[in-house]
C-alpha positions in Angstrom: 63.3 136.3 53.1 63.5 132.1 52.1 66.6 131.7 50.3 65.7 130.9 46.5 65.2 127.4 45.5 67.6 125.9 43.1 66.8 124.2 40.2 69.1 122.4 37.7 68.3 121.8 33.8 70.5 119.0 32.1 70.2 119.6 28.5 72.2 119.5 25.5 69.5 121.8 23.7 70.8 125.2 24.3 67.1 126.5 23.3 65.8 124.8 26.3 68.2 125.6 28.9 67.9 129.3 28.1 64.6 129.4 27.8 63.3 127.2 31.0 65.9 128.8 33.0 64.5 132.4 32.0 61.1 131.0 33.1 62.4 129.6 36.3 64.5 132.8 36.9 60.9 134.8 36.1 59.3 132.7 38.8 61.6 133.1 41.6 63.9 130.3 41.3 67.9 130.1 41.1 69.1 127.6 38.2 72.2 126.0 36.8 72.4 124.6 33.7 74.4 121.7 32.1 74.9 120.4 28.6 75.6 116.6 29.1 74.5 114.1 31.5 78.7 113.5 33.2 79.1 117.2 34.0 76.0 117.4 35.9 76.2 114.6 37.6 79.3 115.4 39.6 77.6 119.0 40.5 74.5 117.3 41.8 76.4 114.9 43.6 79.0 117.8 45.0 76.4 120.5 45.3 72.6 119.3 45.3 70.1 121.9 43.9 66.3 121.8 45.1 65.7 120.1 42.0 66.9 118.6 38.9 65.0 118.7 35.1 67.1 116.2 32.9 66.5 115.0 29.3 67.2 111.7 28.3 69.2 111.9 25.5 72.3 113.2 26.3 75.8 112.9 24.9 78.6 111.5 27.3 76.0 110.3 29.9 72.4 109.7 28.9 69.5 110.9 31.7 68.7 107.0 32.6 72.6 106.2 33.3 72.8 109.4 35.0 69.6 108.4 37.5 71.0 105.3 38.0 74.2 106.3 39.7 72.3 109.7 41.2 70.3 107.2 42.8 72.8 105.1 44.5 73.8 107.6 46.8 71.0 110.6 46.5 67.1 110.9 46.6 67.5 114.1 45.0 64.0 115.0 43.0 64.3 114.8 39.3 62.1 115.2 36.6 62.7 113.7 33.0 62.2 115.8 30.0 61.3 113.1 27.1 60.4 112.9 23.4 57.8 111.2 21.5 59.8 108.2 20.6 60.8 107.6 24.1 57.8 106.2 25.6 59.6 103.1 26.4 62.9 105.3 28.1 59.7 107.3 30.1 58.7 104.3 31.7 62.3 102.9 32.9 63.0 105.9 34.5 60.4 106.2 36.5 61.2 102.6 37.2 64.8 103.7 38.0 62.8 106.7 40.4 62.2 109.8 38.6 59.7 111.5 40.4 57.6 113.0 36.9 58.6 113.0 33.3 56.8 116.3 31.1 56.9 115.2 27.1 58.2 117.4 24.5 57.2 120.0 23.1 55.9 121.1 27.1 54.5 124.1 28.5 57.0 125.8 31.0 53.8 126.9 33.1 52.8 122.9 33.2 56.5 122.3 33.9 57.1 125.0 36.9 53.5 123.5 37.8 55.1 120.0 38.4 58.6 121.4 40.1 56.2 123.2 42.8 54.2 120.3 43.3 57.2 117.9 43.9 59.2 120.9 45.8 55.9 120.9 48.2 56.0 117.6 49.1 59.8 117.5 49.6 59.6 120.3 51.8 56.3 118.6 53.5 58.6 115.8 54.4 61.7 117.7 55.7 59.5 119.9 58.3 57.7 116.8 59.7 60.9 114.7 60.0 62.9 118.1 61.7 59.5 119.1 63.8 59.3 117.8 67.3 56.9 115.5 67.1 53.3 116.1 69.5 52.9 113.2 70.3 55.0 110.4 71.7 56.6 108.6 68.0 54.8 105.3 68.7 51.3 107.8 68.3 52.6 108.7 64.8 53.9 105.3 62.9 52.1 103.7 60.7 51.8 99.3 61.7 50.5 97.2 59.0 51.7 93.7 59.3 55.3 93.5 58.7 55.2 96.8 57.7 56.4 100.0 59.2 56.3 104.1 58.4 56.6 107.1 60.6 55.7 109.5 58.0 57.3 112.3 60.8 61.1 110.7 59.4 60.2 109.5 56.4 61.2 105.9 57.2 59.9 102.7 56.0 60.9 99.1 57.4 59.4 96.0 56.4 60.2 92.9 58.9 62.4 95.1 60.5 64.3 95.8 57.5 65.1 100.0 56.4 63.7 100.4 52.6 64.3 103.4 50.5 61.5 105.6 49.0 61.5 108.4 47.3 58.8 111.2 48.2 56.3 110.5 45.9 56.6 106.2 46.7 56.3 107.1 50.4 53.0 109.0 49.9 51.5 106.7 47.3 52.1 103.7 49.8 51.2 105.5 53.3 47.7 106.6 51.0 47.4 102.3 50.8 48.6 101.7 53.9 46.1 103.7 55.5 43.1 101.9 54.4 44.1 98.3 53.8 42.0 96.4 52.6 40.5 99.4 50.3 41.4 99.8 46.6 42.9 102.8 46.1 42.1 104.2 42.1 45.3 105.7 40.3 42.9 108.7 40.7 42.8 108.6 44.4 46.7 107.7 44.4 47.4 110.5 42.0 45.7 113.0 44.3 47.3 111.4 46.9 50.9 112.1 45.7 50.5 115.0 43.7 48.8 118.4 44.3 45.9 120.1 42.9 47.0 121.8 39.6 49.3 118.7 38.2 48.0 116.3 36.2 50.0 112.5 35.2 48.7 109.5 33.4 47.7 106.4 34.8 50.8 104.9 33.7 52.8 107.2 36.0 51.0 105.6 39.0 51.4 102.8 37.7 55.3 102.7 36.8 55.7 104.2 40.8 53.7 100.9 42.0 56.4 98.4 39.9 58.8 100.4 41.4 57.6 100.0 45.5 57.2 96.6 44.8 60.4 96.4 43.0 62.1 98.2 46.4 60.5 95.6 48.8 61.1 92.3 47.1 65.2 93.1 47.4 64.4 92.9 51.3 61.5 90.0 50.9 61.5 88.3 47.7 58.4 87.1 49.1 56.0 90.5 48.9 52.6 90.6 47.9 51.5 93.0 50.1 50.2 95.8 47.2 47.4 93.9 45.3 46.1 95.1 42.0 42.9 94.9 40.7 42.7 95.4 37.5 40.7 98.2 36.1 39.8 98.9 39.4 43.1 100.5 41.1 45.6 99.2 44.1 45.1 97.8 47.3 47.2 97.0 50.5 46.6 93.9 52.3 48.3 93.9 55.8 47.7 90.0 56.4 
């Protein structure tokens, strides 16, 4: 039997954490729940979960502060739980590198939808990069200009220099890289990135492309290499 994935809720809505966790517990997962963003923090960072489900209002660390420093030594997958009013607190974390945010009120099947999706490609990764590969590893990178993936380690390098992408930036830019020169629609990216049976915005896709470009200009101030065309989608030009 698979051991039981793990997820963790970070919430200082008791409501929620009972009731998500019962959900997740219904569906087949292991949780652990925290009340405020410090605790949890140290437990993700001392015992990762699968996954993590964080609100962004918090008292004695907020979800966005709590990314921030997750990020600077984890890729751990998180999702944002968010209100109404904090559209503009949505946006920066996936900036930051969320990997989803669901808005209050939510559906818990919409939520467990998006954990399984995320957990999939996670898990997608971590197979290819511990699978022997079939071919010899030149056979399986991905060369566009000064750019560089092998999708088998999950490793990106752009003029020789190692940049950092979480799951869902790796498959939106090996989906460009594939075809450059073709613009991708946040359609085709979303399909791309996400499975079947989840559905995100355009401004998901959209916050994920600040964020690649974001990633690369630290190593090349100069990159230009994802175009945009405006009401048309993303493009990747390997010149």
């Amino acid at each position: 039997m698979s051991p039981q994935q793990v997820i963790a809720l970070v919430d200082d809505d008791r409501n929620i954490l009972t009731t998500v966790s019962i959900a997740l517990q219904a569906e087949g997962f292991a949780t652990r729940v925290y009340s405020d963003g410090e605790t949890a923090l140290k437990a993700l960072l001392e015992n990762p979960p699968d996954l993590a489900v964080c609100d962004i209002k918090m008292p004695r660390m907020d979800g966005l502060e709590l990314l921030q420093k997750l990020r600077a030594k984890s890729a751990l997958p998180l999702i944002f739980l968010t209100s109404k009013d904090e559209e503009p607190d949505e946006a920066l974390g996936l900036a930051m590198g969320a990997d989803d945010y669901i808005a209050k009120p939510f559906s818990q099947r919409l939520l467990i939808a998006r954990i399984r999706a995320i957990l999939r490609r996670a898990e997608l990764v971590r197979s290819e990069a511990e699978a022997e590969p079939a071919e010899p590893e030149a056979a399986a990178t991905i060369q566009r200009g000064r750019l560089e993936m092998d999708p088998t380690r999950h490793r990106v390098n752009w003029g020789g220099k190692p940049v950092s992408l979480t799951v869902t930036e790796f498959l939106i830019l090996e989906a460009l890289a594939l075809r450059p020169g073709v613009i991708k629609s946040r359609n085709q990216l979303m399909d791309a990135a996400y499975s079947d049976d989840v559905f995100v915005d355009d401004r998901t896709i959209d916050s994920h492309i600040k964020r690649l470009r974001r990633k690369f200009r630290a190593v090349d101030p100069q990159f230009g290499a994802i175009e945009t065309l405006y009401g048309a989608g993303y493009s990747f030009a390997d010149g």
